[in-house]
C-alpha positions as CSV (number, residue, x, y, z in Angstrom):
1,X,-11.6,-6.6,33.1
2,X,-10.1,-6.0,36.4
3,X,-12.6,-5.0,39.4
4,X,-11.8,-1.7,41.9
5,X,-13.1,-1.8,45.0
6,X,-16.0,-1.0,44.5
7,X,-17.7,-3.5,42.5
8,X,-19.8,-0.9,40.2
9,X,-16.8,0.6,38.9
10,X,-15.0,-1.4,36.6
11,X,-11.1,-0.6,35.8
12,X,-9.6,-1.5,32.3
13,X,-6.0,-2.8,31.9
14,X,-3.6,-0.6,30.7
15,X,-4.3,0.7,27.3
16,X,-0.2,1.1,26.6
17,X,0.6,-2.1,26.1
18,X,3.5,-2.9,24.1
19,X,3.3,-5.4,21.4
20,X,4.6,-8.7,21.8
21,X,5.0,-10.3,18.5
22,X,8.0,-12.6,17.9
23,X,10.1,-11.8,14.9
24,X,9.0,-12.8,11.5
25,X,10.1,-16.1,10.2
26,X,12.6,-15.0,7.6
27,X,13.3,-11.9,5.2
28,X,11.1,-12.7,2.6
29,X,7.9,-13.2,5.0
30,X,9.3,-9.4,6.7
31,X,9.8,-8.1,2.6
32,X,6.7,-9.1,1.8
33,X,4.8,-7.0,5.0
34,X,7.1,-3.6,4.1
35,X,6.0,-3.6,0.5
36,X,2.4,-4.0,1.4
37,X,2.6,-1.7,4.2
38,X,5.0,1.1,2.6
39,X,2.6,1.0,-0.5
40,X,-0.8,1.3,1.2
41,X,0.7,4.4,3.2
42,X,2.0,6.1,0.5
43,X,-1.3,5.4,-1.4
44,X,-3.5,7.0,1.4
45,X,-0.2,9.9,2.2
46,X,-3.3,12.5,2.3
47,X,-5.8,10.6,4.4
48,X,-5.6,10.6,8.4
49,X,-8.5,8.0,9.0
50,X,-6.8,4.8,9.4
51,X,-4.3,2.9,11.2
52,X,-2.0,0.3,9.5
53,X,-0.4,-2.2,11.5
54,X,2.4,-5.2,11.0
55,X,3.4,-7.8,13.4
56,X,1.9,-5.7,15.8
57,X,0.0,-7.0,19.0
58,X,-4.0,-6.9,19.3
59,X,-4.8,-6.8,22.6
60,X,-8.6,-7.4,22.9
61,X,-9.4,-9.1,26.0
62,X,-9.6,-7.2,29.5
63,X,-9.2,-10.9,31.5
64,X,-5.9,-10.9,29.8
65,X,-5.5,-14.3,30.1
66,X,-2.9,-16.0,28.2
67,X,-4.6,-17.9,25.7
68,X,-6.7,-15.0,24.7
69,X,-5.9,-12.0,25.5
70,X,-3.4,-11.1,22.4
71,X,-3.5,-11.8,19.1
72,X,-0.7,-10.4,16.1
73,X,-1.6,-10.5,12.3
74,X,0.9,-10.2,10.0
75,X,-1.0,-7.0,8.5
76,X,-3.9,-5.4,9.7
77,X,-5.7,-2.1,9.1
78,X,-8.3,-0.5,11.1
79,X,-10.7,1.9,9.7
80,X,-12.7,5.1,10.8
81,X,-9.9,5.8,13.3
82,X,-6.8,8.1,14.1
83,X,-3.3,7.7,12.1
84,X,-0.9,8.1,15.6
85,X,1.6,5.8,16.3
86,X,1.0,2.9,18.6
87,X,2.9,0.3,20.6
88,X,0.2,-2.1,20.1
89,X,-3.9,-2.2,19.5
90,X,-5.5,-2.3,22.5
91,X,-8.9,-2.7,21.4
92,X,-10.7,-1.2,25.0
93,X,-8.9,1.9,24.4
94,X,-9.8,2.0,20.8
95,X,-13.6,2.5,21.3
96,X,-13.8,-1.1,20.9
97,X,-12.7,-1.5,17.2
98,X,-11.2,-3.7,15.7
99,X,-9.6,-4.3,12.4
100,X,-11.5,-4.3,9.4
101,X,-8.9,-5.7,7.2
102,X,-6.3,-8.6,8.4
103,X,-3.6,-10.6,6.5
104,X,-1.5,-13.6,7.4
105,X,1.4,-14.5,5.6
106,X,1.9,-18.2,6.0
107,X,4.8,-20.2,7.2
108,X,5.1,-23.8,7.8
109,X,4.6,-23.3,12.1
110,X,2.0,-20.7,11.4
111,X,0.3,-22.2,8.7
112,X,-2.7,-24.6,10.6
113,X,-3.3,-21.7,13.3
114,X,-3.8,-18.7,10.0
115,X,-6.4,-21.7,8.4
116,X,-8.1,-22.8,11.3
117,X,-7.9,-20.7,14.9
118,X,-7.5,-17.5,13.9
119,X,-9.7,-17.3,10.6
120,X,-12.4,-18.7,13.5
121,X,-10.7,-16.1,15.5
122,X,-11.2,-13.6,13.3
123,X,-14.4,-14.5,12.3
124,X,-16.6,-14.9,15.6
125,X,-14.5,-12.5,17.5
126,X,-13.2,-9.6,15.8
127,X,-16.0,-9.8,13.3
128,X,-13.2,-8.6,10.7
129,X,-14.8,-8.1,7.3
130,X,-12.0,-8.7,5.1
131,X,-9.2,-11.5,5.8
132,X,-6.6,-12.7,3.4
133,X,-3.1,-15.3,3.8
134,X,-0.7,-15.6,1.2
135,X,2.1,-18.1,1.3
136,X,5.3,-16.3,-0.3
137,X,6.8,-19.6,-1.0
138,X,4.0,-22.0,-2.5
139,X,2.4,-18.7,-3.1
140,X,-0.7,-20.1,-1.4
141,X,-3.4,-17.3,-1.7
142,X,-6.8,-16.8,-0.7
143,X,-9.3,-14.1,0.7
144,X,-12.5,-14.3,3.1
145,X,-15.5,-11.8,3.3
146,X,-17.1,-11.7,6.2
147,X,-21.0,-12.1,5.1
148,X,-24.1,-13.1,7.5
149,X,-21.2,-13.8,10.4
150,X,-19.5,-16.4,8.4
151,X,-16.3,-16.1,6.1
152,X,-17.3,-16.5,2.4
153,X,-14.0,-17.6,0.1
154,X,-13.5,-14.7,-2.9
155,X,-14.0,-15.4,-6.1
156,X,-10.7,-14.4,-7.9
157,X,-11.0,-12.1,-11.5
158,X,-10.1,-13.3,-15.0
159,X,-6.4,-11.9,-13.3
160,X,-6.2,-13.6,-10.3
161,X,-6.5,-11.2,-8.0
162,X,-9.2,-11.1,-4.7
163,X,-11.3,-7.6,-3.9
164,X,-11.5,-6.5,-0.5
165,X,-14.6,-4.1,0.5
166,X,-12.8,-2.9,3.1
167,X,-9.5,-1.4,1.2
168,X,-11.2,-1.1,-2.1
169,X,-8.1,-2.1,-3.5
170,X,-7.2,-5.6,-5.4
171,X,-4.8,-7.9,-4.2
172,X,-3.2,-9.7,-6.6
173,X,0.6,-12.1,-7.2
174,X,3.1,-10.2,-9.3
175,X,6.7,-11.3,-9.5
176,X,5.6,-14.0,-6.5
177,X,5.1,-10.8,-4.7
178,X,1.2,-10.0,-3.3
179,X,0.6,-6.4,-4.3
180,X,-2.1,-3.7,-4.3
181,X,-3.8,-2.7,-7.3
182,X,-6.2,0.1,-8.0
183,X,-10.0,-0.9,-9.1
184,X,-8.6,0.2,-12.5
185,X,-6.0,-2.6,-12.7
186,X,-3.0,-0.2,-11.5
187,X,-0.5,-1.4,-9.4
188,X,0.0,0.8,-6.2
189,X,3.8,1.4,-6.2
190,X,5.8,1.9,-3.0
191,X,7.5,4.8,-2.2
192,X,10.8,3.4,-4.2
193,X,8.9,2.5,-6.9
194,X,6.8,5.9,-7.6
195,X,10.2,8.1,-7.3
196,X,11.8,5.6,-9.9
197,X,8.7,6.1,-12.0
198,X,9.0,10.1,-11.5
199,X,12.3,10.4,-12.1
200,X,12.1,8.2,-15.8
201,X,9.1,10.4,-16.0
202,X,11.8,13.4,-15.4
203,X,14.4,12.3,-17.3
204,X,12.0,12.1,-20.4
205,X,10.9,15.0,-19.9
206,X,14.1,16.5,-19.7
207,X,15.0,14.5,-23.1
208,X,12.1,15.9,-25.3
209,X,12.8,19.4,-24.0
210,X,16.6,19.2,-24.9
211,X,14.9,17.5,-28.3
212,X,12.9,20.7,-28.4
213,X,15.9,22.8,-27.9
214,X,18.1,21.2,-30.3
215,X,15.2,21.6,-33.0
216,X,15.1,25.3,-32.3
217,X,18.4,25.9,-32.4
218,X,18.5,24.3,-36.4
219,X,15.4,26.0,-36.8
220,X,17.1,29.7,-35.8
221,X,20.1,28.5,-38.0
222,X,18.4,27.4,-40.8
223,X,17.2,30.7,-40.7
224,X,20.0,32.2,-40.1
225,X,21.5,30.8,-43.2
226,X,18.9,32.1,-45.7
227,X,19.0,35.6,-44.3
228,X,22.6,35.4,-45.1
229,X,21.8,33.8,-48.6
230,X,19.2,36.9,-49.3
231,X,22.1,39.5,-48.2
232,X,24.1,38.1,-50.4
233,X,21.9,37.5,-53.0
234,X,20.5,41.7,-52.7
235,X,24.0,42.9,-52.6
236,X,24.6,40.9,-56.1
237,X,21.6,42.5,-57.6
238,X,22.4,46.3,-56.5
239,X,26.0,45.6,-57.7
240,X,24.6,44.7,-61.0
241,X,22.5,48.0,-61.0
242,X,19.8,45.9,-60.5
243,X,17.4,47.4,-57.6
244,X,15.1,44.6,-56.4
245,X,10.9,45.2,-55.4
């Protein structure tokens, strides 16, 4: 925190910080981050209480010192809050909050700091209830509650997958892929995915009703040919002097 002149009034740092995050290891660590990200916001399209950030600076200490004043998961999302866009998370101009979910995905110069500093980081700092890492090469996963200030591990289900409180969503390896699923078992689909889903959904839909068409139309025809069948069969009868009931 940075002192004015006068000693009872404090002054903040600047609360438009802009994140300072180097670039992601390689494109399978950055895939990995869009298809959680894309697929939690299109999940929560309707809801404007939360803010979902990747490879995006924390900003959380006002003596902005080097070795603690910044602090970038991989994946975070913060709670209880306004969905705006931000440069970065300044947590003094954010009421204080921090994020109540964070994950790390590992790489082989990230991987001791996601294990040890930050999880203790993350822990007796942030007090972050939920934290997860998943390697997406080993495929390294694991999951931390935040119970009685101290990380708990998650037990997995019969599938695998690790609950977090805070998302009420599973999280689970499919296709060496972590994904979202719903406490239901479904998987939450990105953007990409649900319009592929909608348009076989269309297309099927489009198929029965031409099915239902093409039924109709030998229905009316079938018809159509005994009418004909009876006019031909009346006109017989009266030609034979024969007048039918």
């Amino acid at each position: 925190m940075v002192q004015s002149s006068n000693p009872d009034i404090p002054i903040f740092p600047p609360s438009d910080l802009l994140s300072d995050e180097p670039p992601l290891e390689t494109y399978r660590h950055l895939k990995q981050i869009i298809l959680l990200l894309t697929s939690l916001e299109r999940l929560w399209q309707d809801r404007q209480d939360f803010f979902a950030g990747a490879n995006l600076s924390i900003y959380y200490s006002t003596r902005q010192r080097k070795s603690e004043d910044v602090r970038g998961p991989d994946l975070f999302v913060a709670l209880d809050t306004e969905r705006k866009e931000r440069k970065s998370w300044v947590v003094w101009a954010e009421d204080g909050k921090y994020p109540n979910f964070i994950l790390e995905v590992l790489s082989d110069s990230t991987a001791k700091t996601d294990r040890g500093l930050k999880k203790q980081l993350y822990q007796d700092i942030f007090r972050t209830p939920d934290y997860f890492w998943f390697d997406p090469y080993t495929l390294e996963f694991a999951g931390f509650q935040l119970n009685y200030r101290r990380y708990q591990e998650i037990i997995p289900n019969e599938q695998g997958w690790l609950w977090s409180n805070e998302l009420q969503l599973y999280l689970g390896i499919l296709n060496e892929q972590l994904r979202f699923f719903t406490p239901d078992g479904d998987l939450v689909p990105t953007p990409e995915e649900a319009e592929a889903v909608s348009n076989q959904r269309t297309q099927q839909a489009q198929a029965e009703a031409q099915t239902e068409r093409q039924r109709a139309e030998t229905e009316r025809q079938r018809a159509e040919t005994e009418r004909q069948r009876a006019d031909r069969l009346l006109q017989k009868l009266q030609e034979l002097g024969i007048e039918p009931e």
